[in-house]
N, C-alpha and C positions, 0 to 999 in steps of 0.2 A: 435483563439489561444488555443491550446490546453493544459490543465489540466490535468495531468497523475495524479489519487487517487492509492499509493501505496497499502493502505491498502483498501479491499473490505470487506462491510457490508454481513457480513454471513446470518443474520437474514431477513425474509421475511414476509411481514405484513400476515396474515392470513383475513383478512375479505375483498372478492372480490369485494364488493358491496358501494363503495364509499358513498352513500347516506345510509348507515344501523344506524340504529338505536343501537344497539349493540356493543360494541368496545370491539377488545381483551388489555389484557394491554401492554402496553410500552416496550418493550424489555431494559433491564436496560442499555445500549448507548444511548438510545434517551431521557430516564430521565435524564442519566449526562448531557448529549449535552443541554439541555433543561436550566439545573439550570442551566450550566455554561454562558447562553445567557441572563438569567435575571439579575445574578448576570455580567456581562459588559453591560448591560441596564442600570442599576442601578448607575452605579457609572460615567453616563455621567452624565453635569451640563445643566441644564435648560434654562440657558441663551445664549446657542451656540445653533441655527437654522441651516437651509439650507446647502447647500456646506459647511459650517465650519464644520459642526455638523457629516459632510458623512467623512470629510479631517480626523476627531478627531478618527473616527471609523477606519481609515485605517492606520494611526497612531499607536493605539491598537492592529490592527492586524499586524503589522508590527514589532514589540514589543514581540509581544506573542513566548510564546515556542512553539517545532511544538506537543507535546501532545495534548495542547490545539488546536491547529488548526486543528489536525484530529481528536478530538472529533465533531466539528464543520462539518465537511467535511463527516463524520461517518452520523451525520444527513440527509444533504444534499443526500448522498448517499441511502438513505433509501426511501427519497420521492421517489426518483429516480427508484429503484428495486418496490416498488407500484405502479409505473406507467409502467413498462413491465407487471407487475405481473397481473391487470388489462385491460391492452390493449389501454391505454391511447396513443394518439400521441403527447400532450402536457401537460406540470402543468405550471399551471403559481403562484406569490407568492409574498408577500410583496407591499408594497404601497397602496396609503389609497383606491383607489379602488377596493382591494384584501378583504376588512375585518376582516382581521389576518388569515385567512382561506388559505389552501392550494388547489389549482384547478385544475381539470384536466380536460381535452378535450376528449370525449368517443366515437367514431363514428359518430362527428360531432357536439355532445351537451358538454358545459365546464358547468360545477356545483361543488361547492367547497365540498372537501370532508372530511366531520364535525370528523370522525371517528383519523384525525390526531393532535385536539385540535386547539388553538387559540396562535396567535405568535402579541405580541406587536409590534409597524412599528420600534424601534430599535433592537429586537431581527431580526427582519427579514433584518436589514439592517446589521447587524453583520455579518449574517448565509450567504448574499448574497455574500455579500466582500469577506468573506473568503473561496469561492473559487478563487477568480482574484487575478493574481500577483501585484508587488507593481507599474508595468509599465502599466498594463492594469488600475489599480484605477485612475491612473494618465489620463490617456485616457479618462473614464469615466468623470471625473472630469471637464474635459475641454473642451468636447464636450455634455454632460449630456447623452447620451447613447453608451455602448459597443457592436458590435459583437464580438462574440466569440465562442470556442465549448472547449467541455468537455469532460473527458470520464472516463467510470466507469468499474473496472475490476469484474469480474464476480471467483466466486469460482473456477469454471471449466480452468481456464484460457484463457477464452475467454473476450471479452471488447465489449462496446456499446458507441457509443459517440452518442453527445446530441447538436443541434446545439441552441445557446441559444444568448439572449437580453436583457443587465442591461439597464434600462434607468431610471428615474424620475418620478414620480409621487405625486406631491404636496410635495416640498422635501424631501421625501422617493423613495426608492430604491426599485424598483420592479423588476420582472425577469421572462423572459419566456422561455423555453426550449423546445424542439422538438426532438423527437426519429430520429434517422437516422436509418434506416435500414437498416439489415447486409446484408441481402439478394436482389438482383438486381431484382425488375419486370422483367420478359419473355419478350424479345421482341414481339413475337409470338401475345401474350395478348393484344398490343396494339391492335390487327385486322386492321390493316393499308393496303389499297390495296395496291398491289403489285408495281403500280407506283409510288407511294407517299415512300415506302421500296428505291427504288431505287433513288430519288432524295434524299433521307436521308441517303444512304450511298455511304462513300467515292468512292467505284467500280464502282459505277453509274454514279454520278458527283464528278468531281474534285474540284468543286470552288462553291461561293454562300452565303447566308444569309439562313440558316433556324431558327426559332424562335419557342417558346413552350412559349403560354401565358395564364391566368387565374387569379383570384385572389389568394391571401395567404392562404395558402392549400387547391391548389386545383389538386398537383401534380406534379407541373411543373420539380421540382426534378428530382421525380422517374423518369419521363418521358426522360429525358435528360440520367440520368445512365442510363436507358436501352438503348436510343442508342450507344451512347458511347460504351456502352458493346457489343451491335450488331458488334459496327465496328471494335472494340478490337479484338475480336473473327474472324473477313473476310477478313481483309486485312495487307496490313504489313505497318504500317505510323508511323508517328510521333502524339501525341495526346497532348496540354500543354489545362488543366484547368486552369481557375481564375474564382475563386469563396469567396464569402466571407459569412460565412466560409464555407472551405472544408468539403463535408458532405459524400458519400459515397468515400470511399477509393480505385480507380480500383487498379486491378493487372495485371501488363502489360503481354500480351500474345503474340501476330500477331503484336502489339502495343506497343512503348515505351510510358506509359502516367507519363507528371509530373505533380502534384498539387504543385500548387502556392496563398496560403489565404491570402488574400489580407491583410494589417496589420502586418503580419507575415514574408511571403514571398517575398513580393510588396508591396508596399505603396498603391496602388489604381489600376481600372480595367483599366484606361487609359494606367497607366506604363507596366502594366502586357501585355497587347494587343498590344503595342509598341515593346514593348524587344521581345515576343516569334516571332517578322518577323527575331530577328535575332539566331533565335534556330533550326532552318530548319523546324517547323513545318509542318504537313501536314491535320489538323484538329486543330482551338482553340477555345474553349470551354468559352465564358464569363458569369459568372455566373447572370448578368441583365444590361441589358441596362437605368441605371436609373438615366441619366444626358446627357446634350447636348456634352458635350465633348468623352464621354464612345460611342454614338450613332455616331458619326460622326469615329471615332478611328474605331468602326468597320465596320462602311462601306469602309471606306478605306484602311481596311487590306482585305476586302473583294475583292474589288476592283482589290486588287495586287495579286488574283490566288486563293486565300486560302478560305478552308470552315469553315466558323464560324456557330455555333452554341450560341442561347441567348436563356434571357426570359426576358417577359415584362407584368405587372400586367394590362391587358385588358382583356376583355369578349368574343369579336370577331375579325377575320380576320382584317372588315373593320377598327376596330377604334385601332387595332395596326399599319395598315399605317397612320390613323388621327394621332396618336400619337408621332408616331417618327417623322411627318413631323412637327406638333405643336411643338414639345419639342426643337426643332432649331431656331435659331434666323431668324426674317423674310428676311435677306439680304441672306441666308445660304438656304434658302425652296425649290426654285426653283433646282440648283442643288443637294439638297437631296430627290429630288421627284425624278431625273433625275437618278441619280445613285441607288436610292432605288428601280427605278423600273428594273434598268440593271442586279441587282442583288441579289433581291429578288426570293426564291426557295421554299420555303415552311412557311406557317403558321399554325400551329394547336391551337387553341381555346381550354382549356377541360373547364369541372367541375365536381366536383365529387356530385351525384347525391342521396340522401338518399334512399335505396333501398327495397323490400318490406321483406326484410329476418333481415332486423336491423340490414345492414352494409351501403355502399355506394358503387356507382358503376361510373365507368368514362362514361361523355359523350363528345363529341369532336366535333371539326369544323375542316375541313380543307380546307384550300386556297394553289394550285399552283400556281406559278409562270408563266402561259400559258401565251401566246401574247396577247390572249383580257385582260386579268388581266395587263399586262404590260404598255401596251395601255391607260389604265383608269388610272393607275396610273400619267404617263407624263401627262395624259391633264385636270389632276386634278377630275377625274370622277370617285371618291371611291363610290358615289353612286349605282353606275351599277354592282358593284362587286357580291354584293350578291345574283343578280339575275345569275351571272356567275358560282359562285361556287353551287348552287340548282341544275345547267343544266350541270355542270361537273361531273354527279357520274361515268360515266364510265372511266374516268380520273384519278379517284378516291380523288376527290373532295367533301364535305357535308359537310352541315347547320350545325349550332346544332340543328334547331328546326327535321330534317328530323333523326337525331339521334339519340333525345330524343324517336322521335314517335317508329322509331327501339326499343329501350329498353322497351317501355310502351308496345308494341305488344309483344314484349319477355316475358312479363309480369315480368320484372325484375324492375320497379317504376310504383308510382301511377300515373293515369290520371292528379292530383292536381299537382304532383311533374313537372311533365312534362310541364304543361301551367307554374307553380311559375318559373321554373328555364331559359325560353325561352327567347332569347334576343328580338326577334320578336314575342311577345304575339298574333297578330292578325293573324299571317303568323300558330302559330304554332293552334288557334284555327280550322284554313283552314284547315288543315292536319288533326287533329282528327275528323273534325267533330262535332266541341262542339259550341253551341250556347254563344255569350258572356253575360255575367252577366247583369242583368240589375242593 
């Protein structure tokens, strides 16, 4: 649910180096914002806990004039411009595993960054609240965690939205935010062979399951907007996202695309996945497959023509068929192996890989959807897969371990990053060449 900040934070923190020693001072907004969070610290009672205590604070802010709320917001906005300003993908904030300390995520490490001072867990339960409207608190409240996003207007006139997560933390309110980026990865950038381009776009195949899976940043995102944008850009379709929340924005080109945030737009990915068979779609976009009903929904829009695009928080190829076959009720397995393998077309695997220049770099798997793949799927033979996708490179099929070694020969990660990060540790020792540890 998006947060429009009318007013944007002019002032930008001056000291790059999140861990410095050295602080410049305060810009006098983040002093007021400051006092005026200890002094409604202060005047909560002692004897209200837990949810009452969250209820009392939204209450307060519900209450409040909006000066006071865009002082508050003024704040909020500030951490927020330090973490472009730095290069941060994430701050996280509040709740007692925060230690009053604000945090940010730098190329893969989070370390709190001492340079912004120390916030009591009601100041920080204040400062969180007030950005959520009085229907999102409500949400929060009754479920103990929010999705939602945000966004911050920039001097220039331009905006950055932030896709962000209130949930609980030993009854405190903690929160974590994540950069969207304005800018689309290149398709190009993925280095995708040209068969795997083709089953990924509409021109190619009409109909299908492709998926983009990894852990929690590990890309899955960007990876999705660039296609999406590949197909925006090639053909003339119809495009409905569900996503929760909506994190980049397309601009329809070749392509009608509507976003639909779940919460906002839809109630949830089931309903969303339901309604767009009756929108004409010709490409829908589910932002995770992360329930038996969501996983069943899209295979059976899949099923009726349509290409779907998902993600799903796995490591490899194989154990995102283990997964959505598991994630089904055992009377439901059999025909969702049966249809999963009819309609399964692509799986990609990444991770983002810490690189020797002190960024990170993508490494990938990818599984088609070929006959012996399809084959092993109906007869329950996810085993045999991996040895299928090693011997499909000209297919344009790969490991991650044969990936990895690609990047390590590029000299683009170290030897260590390369065995740490391999789902087949002894497969990827085979390939380098490296004796195992004793």
């Amino acid at each position: 649910m998006t947060t429009p900040v009318q007013n944007p934070v002019a002032a930008k923190p001056q000291t790059p180096d999140p861990q410095a020693t050295t602080f410049a001072p305060e810009p006098p907004f983040v002093v007021t914002a400051r006092k005026l969070l200890a002094e409604l610290a202060s005047q909560l009672p002692s004897t209200v806990t837990g949810l009452e205590r969250q209820m009392m604070i939204g209450d307060v802010l519900g209450r409040m004039d909006e000066g006071d709320k865009q002082k508050l917001r003024a704040l909020m906005n500030y951490f927020l411009l330090r973490m472009l300003t730095i290069g941060a993908s994430d701050i996280d904030q509040g709740g007692y595993g925060s230690g009053g300390s604000v945090w940010y995520r730098i190329y893969g490490s989070k370390k709190p960054d001492k340079s912004l001072g120390q916030y009591a867990p009601d100041e920080a339960n204040y400062l969180i609240q007030s950005v959520l409207g009085e229907r999102q608190r409500a949400f929060l409240y009754e479920n103990r965690n929010l999705d939602f996003s945000y966004m911050l207007y920039l001097e220039n006139g331009e905006f950055r939205r932030f896709r962000a997560d209130a949930y609980f933390d030993l009854d405190q309110l903690a929160l974590n935010m994540r950069a969207i980026n304005n800018v689309i990865r290149p398709y190009k950038t993925l280095d995708l062979h040209a068969n795997v381009t083709r089953i990924l776009s509409l021109a190619g195949t009409k109909e299908g399951l492709c998926l983009v899976t990894g852990i929690t940043g590990s890309g899955k995102s960007s990876t999705l907007d660039a296609i999406i944008d590949a197909n925006n850009h090639s053909v003339d379709a119809h495009i409905v996202i569900i996503a929760s929340p909506i994190e980049y924005v397309h601009k329809s080109d070749r392509c009608i695309i509507r976003h639909r945030e779940v919460g906002r737009d839809v109630l949830g990915f089931k309903d969303g996945a339901i309604q767009a068979l009756r929108q004409d779609p010709d490409i829908i976009m589910i932002g995770e497959l992360r329930d038996p009903e969501t996983i069943l929904t899209a295979l059976e829009i899949t099923d009726s023509g349509h290409k779907v695009y998902s993600t799903l928080h796995t490591a490899s190829a194989v154990e995102s068929i283990d997964r959505i076959i598991g994630e089904t009720p055992p009377v439901e397995q059999e025909r969702v192996r049966n249809r999963l393998a009819d309609t399964l077309r692509c799986v990609m695997s990444q991770k983002l890989i810490p690189s020797l220049d002190g960024k990170r770099v993508m490494a990938k798997e990818v599984m088609l959807g070929v006959p012996s793949v399809r084959a092993a799927i109906k007869n329950n033979n996810t085993g045999e897969i991996y040895q299928m996708i090693s011997e499909g490179l000209d297919q344009g099929m790969i490991t991650m371990e044969l990936d990895l070694k690609r990047l390590y020969l590029q000299k683009k990660i170290s030897l260590e990053s390369a065995l740490n990060y391999a789902n087949n540790k002894r497969r990827m020792q085979q390939l380098l060449q490296v004796t195992p540890a004793e």
